[in-house]
N, C-alpha and C positions, 0 to 999 in steps of 0.2 A: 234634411237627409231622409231620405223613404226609409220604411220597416225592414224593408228585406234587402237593404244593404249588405255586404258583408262586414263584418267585423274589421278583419283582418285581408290583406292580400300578401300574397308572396311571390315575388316575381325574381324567373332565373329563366338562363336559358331553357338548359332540358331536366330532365334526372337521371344523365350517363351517369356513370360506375364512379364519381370524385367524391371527394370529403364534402365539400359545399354542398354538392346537391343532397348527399345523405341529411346534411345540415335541417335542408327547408323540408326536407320529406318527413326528417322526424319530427320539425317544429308543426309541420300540419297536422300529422298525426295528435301531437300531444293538445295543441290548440283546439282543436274538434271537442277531445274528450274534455276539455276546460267549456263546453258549452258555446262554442263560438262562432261561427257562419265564416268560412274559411274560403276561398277561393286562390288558386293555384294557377298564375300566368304565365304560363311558357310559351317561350318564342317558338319552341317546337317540341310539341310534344312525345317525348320518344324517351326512350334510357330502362336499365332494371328497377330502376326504385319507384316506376311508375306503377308494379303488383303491388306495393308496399302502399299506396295510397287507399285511404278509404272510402266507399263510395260515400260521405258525409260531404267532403269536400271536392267543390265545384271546380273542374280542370277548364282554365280557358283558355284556348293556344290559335296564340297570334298568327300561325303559321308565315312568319317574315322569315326570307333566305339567310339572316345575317342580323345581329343585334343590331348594329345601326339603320336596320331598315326596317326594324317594327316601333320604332318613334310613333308615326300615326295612329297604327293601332292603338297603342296602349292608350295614347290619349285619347282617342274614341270611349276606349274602356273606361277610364279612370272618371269621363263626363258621363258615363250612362250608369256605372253602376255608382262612382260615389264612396267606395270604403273609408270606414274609419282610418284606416291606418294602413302604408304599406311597407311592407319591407323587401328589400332588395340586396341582391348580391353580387359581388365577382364582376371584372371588367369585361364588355364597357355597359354593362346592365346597369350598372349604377348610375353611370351617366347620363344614359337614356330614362334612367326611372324621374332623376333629376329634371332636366328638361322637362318630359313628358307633364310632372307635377305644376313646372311653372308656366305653359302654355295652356295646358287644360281649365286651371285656373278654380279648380278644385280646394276645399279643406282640408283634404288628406292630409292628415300625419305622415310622413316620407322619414324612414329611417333608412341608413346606405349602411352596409355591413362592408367591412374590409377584411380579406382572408389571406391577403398576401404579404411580405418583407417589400415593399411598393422597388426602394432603392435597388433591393438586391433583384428585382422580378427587371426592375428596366434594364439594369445593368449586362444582367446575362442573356437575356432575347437575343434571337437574330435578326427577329422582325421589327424594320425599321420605325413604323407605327406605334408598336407596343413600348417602343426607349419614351415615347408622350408622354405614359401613363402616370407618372407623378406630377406632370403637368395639368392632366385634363383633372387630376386630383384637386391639387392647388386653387383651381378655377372655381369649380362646380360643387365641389362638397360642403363649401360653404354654405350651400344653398339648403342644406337636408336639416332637418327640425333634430336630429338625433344621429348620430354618427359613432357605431358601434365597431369594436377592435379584438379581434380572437386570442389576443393577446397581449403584453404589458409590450412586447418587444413588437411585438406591427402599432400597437399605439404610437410608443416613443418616434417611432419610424416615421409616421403618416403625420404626427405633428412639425417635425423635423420639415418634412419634404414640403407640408402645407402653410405652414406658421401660424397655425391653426393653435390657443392654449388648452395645455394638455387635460383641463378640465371641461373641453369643449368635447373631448374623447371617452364615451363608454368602452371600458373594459369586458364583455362575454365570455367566457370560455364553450367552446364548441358543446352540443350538447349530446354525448356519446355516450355516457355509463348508463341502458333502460332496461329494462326488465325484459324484454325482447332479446337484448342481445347475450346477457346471460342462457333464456332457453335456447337459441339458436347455437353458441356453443357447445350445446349438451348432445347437437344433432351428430350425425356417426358421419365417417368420412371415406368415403372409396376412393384409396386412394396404397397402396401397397405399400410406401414407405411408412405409412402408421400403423401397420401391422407390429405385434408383438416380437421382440428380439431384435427388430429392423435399428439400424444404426441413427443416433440424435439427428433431427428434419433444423437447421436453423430458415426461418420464415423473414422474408421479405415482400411486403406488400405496399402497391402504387404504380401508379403508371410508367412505364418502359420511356420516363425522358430522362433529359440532362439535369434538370434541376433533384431527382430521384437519384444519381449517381450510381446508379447500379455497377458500371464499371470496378467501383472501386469496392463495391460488396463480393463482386466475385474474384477480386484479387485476395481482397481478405479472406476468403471460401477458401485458395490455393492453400495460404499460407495454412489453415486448421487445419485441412486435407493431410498435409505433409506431416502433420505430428498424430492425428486418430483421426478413424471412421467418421464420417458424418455427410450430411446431404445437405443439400440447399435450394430450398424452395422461393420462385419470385412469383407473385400473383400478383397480377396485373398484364394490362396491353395496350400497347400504341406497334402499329405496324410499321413504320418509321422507323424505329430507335430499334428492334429488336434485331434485326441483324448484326449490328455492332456488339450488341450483348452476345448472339450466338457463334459471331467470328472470335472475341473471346475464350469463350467458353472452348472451342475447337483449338484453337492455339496452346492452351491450357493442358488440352488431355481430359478434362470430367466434364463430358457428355453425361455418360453414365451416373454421376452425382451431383448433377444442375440441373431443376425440369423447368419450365416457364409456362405453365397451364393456361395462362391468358386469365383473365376475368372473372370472378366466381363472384356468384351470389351470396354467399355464407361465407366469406372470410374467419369467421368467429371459429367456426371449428376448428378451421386448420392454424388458429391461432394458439387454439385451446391446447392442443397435439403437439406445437412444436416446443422443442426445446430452448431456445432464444429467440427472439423475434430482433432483428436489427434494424435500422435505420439510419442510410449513408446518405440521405440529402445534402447538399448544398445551402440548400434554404428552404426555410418554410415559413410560413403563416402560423400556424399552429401547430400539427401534428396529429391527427384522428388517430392514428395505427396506432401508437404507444399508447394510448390512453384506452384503446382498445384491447390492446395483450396485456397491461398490466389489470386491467378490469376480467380476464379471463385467469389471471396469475401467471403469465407467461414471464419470465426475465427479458429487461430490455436494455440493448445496445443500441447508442444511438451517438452519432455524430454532434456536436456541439455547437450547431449551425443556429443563424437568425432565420428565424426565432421562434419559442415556442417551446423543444426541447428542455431547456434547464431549466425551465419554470414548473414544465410539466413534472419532472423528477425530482424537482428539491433541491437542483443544481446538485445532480448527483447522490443525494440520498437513497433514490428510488430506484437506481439503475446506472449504469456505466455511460461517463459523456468521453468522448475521443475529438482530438481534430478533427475536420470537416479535410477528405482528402485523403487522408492517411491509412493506405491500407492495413497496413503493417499495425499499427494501433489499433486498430477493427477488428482484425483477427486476432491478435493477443486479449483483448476484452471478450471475444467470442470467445476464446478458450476457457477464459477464468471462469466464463458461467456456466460451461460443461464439465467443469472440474468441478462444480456445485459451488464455486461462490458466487452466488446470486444475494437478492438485498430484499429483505420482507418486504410487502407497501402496506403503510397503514390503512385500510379501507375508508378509515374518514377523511384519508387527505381525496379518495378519489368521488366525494361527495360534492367538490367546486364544480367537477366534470359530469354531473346526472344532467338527466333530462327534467327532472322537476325544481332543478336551483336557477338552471339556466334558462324555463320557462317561464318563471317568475319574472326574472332580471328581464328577459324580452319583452313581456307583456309591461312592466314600468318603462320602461323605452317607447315602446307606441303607443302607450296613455289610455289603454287598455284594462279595464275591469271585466275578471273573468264570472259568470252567472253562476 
């Protein structure tokens, strides 16, 4: 293997505005500073989190119209340059990183990251393709030298669905609590309802889909509404799905205390600022936003959904769990944490979720000594 191989590779689509991509942005970041020759393959290189990269690490982008069409490239790549070790994410990246490994015919260390509930992600799609996805699971992941899970509840999942034994599954927790996102908190927010005297902001952030349920966050919003003052903030965007939130919202009556500002760079502040941060998914993988408002001290409501949630809180120690659905239970949980009963979080328990526990655990996954 030459000198000037990289280390490490990290291969994802782009780095739009998702939990994952925050994921490999912050693991290049910290792997850099761990001393380590880092390279960055994206199928297309585009997103916010690509200011957030350092010029240390080498951006290679495949420029393929579609993950299933940069197969070639990467194996191009993976014969010319060689890395130690790659890691991968998020569907169907995995798959192609899989392939591309065993055609190339490469050493590479190949670890597949999973970030999804696999069952509950096919289950709900309406794209015919994506119902596979436990499938192309089942097949191919066998194939990867390390196969890491963001959680106890997508582990259990992805053994289920693979029959795959559950000690053939790393457990990671996403790597979210950094010292960065404490000062980016601290940054100020232009934004009028964080102004002084202004009525409690409750905070909801992620993409404007179905699996995000916003639906039933702004039904919960009605019901707070009807008893006191307060507003509700959704950050994030998908142009698709927002109409249905804004035909809601209209039907409702609170224009006036529902804003949908799209996308922000610094979620943290406006984390910092709100008075509850809630999450009404359906399902998840893990959960970045709680682990995110509870590392700024926000109280968090959250839906009791696979998977990710009740791990993250202590099955409710840390914060209020609700049915998955139920608006009416959302808003009652919303109210009791504007009444101030909210739940202390012990700072050590949010020590599984740093950037320097869960750097460690990755770099023992791709067999990696850092210099």
């Amino acid at each position: 293997m030459a000198d000037n191989s990289p280390n490490v590779a990290l291969f994802v689509y782009s780095l739009d505005g998702g939990g994952a991509e925050r994921v490999m942005a912050n693991l290049a970041c910290t792997f850099v500073k761990q001393g380590l020759k880092v390279d960055l393959v994206l199928i297309q290189a585009k997103g916010p989190y690509l200011a957030q990269i350092p010029p240390e690490v080498r951006i290679i982008e495949l420029k393929a119209s579609q993950t299933s069409t940069s197969l070639p490239d990467l194996i191009r790549y993976l014969r010319r340059e060689r890395p130690t070790a790659l890691l991968s994410t998020m569907h169907y990246g995995n798959e192609v990183a899989l392939w591309a490994k065993r055609l190339s015919g490469v050493p590479t260390r190949l670890v597949v990251c999973e970030q999804n509930t696999l069952s509950q992600y096919a289950q709900h799609t309406s794209r015919i393709v994506e119902r596979w996805t436990p499938l192309w699971a089942k097949l191919f992941y066998p194939w990867a030298d390390d196969i890491v899970a963001v959680s106890q509840g997508v582990a259990k999942d992805l053994s289920q669905l693979t029959k795959l034994p559950s000690e053939r599954i790393r457990v990671i927790y996403n790597p979210i609590v950094t010292p960065e996102l404490a000062e980016r908190a601290k940054e100020p927010v232009d934004h009028p309802w964080f102004a002084p005297g202004e009525p409690p902001v409750v905070l909801g952030v992620g993409r404007l889909v179905g699996q995000k349920d916003f639906l039933t966050l702004i039904r919960a919003f009605a019901q707070v509404r009807q008893v006191r003052p307060a507003r509700l903030m959704i950050l994030g965007d998908n142009a698709g799905s927002r109409p249905a939130l804004e035909a809601l919202v209209q039907e409702l009556g609170l224009e006036s205390d529902i804003t949908m500002p799209g996308f922000v760079n610094n979620p943290y502040a406006y984390m910092a600022r709100a008075a509850v941060f809630a999450l009404s998914s359906r399902w998840e993988g893990f959960g970045n936003v709680i682990v995110e408002a509870m590392a700024v001290g926000t109280p968090v409501v959250s839906t009791n959904c696979e998977s990710g949630p009740a791990e993250i809180l202590d099955h409710g120690k840390y914060g209020s769990l609700v049915p998955v659905g139920d608006s009416q239970a959302l808003g009652t949980a919303i109210l009791q944490v504007l009444a101030g009963d909210s739940k202390p979080i012990d700072p050590a328990w949010l020590t599984q979720f740093s950037l320097e526990t869960t750097t460690r655990q990755y770099l023992e996954a791709l067999g990696i000594t850092a210099t």
